[in-house]
N, C-alpha and C positions, 0 to 999 in steps of 0.2 A: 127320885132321880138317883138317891144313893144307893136302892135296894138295884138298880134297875143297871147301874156303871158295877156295883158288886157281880151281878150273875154273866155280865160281860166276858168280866173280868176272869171269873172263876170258870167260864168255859172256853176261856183263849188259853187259861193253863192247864186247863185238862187237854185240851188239843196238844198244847207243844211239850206234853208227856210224852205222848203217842207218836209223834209226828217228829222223825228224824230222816236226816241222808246218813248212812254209815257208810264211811271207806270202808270193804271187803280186806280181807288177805289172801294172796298169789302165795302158797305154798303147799305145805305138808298137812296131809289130812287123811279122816277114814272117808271111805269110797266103796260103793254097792254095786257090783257091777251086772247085765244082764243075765247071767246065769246066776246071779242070788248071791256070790262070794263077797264076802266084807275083805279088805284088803288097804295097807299103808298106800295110797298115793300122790303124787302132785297136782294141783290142782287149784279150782277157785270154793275158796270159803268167802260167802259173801256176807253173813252174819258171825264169821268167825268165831263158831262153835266148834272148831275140829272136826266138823263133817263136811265133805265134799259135794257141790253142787254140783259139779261139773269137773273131769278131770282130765287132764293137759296127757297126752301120750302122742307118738312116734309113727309119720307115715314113711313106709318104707315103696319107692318104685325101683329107682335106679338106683338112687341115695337115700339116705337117710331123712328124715325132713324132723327134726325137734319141736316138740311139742305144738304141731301142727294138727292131731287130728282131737276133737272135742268128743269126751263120752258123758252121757247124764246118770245121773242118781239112780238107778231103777226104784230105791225107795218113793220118789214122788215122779210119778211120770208124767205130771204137767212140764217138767223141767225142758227146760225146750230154748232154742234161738233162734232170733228173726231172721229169714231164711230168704233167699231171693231165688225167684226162679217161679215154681209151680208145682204141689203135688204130684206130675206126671214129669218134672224135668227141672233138676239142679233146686230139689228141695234139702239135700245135704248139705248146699255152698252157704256160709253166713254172707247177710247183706250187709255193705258199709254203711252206717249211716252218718250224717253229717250232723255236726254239733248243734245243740235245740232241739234235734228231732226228740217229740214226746214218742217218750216206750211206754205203751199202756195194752188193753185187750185188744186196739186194734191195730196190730202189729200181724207179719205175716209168720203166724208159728204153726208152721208145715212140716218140720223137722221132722225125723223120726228116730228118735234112739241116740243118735250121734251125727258127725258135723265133720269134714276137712277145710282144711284152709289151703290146701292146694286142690286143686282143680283135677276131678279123675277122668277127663277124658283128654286133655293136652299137659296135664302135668306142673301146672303154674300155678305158681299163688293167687288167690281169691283178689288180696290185696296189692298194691304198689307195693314193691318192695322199697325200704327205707323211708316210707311215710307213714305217718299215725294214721290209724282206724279206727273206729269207734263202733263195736258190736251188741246188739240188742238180748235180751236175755230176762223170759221167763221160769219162776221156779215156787218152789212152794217150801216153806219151812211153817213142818208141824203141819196143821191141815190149811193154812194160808197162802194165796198164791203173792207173790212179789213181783218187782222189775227190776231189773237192772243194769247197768252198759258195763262193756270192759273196753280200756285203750289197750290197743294192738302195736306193734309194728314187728313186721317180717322181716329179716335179712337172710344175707346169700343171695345162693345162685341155681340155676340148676346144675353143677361143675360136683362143685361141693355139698349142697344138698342146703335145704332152706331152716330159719329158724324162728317161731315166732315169741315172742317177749311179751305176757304182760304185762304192761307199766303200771296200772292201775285198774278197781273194780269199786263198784255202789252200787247200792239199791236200796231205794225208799222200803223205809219201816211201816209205815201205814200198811196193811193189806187189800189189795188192788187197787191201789196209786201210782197212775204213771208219774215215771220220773225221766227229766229231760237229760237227751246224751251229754257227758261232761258237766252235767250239775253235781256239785261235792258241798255249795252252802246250802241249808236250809233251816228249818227249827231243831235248835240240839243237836247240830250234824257234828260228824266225827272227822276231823282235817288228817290227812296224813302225814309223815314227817318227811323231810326233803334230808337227804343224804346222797353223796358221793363215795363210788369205791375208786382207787385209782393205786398205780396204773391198772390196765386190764385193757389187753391182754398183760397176765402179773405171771416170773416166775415163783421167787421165792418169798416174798412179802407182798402185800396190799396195806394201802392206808386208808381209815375210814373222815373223810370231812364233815363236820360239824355234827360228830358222833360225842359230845358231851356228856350227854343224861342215857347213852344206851344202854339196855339194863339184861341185853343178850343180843348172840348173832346166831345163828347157825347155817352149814352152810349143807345142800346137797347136791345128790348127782340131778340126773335129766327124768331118770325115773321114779325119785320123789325119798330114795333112802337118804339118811342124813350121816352123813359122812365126819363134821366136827360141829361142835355146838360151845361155847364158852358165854359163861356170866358176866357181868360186870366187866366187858375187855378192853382194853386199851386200846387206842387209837392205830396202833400197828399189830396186825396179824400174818402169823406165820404160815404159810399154805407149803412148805416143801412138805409134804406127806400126800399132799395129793397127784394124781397120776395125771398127765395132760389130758383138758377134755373139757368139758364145758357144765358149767357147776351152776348153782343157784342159791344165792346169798341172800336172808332173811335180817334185818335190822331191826330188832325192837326197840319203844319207846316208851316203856310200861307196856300200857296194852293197846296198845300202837303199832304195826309194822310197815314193813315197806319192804318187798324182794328186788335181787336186780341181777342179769346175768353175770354171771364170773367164765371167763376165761383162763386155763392154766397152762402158759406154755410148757 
């Protein structure tokens, strides 16, 4: 019995070596783009190795639409999102899914290349604006394929032109293990840090709430350059150097982060 609760035992901890949920990071990263260029961009790192899964850039119709349209890795062209519609029609659009849904292989990944979030034949977002989304998303790190969701939400308008935010990204460490949308617990999973910036829209300061232990901030524009970065900073940061416009603030927490949009009047 003891040799027998021993090999149990010893293969429930070789599993939950292997076997984690990793919060992703929403920021700055390298990025391969379909003509082969390696290049600085914004984007999603889901294993947060400085390399871009997937990177966040700019649909222009009438207006601008902020990091609305979705480009993949050309390094692993598995890299893909679940996609609503049909290879023949509105295989670009990501699908919403709703929280539980398992992302696994059989998900519909029809993609091809790249993704908008606004809609190219009426011009609207995919999404509710001002509601959470939850988006599917395969990818491959190293020769591995993974899964993983990002929460959304869209704002704006069509006036002004739309914006989408992600709040957060995971994906199971195991290779090809679905993981359910908005699961963040599992074996060894990585939790994110909860922070506030306020006010924002800020002119000339921002204060950071229950930014104690942060060990960096940096902040960038839309297109993924990083415009201030400081160490160790204090709870009040000074943003007059920045031009009015719409920014993106990274908050570490060792090796932890968390982005969130900044506004600068």
């Amino acid at each position: 019995m003891k040799k027998l609760f021993t090999f149990f035992a010893t293969l429930f901890l070789s599993a939950s070596a292997f076997s984690a949920i990793v919060i992703g990071t929403v920021g700055n990263g390298n990025f391969v783009n379909w003509q082969g260029t390696s290049s600085q961009g914004y984007g999603l790192d889901f294993n947060k190795d400085g390399v871009l899964e997937f990177k966040l850039s700019n649909t222009g119709f009438d207006v601008e639409n902020i990091n609305c349209y979705i480009e993949y890795n050309i390094t692993n062209q598995v890299n893909n999102i679940w996609a609503s519609g049909t290879n023949e029609d509105g295989w670009d659009l990501p699908k919403n899914l709703t929280a539980n849904t398992q992302i696994g292989s059989s998900g519909n990944w029809i993609g091809a290349g790249d993704c908008s979030l606004i809609s190219w034949t009426d011009e609207t977002p995919v999404f509710t604006v001002g509601t959470t989304a939850y988006m599917g998303f395969r990818f491959k790190i190293g020769s591995n394929t993974h899964y993983g969701w990002a929460k959304v939400v869209v704002s704006g308008n069509s006036t002004t032109g739309y914006t989408a935010t992600f709040q957060q990204i995971a994906y199971e460490s195991t290779p090809n293990t679905p993981i359910k949308v908005a699961q963040t617990l599992g074996m060894n999973s990585v939790e994110t840090i909860s922070l506030s910036v306020y006010p924002n829209p800020a002119s000339n300061t921002i204060n950071i709430l229950g930014g104690d232990r942060l060990s960096k901030i940096s902040i960038s524009n839309f297109v993924g350059e990083k415009i201030i970065e400081i160490n160790k900073p204090v709870n009040t940061i000074n943003i007059e150097s920045l031009k009015p416009g719409i920014y993106f603030i990274t908050l570490y927490d060792g090796k932890i982060s968390t982005t969130k949009k900044l506004i600068k009047k």
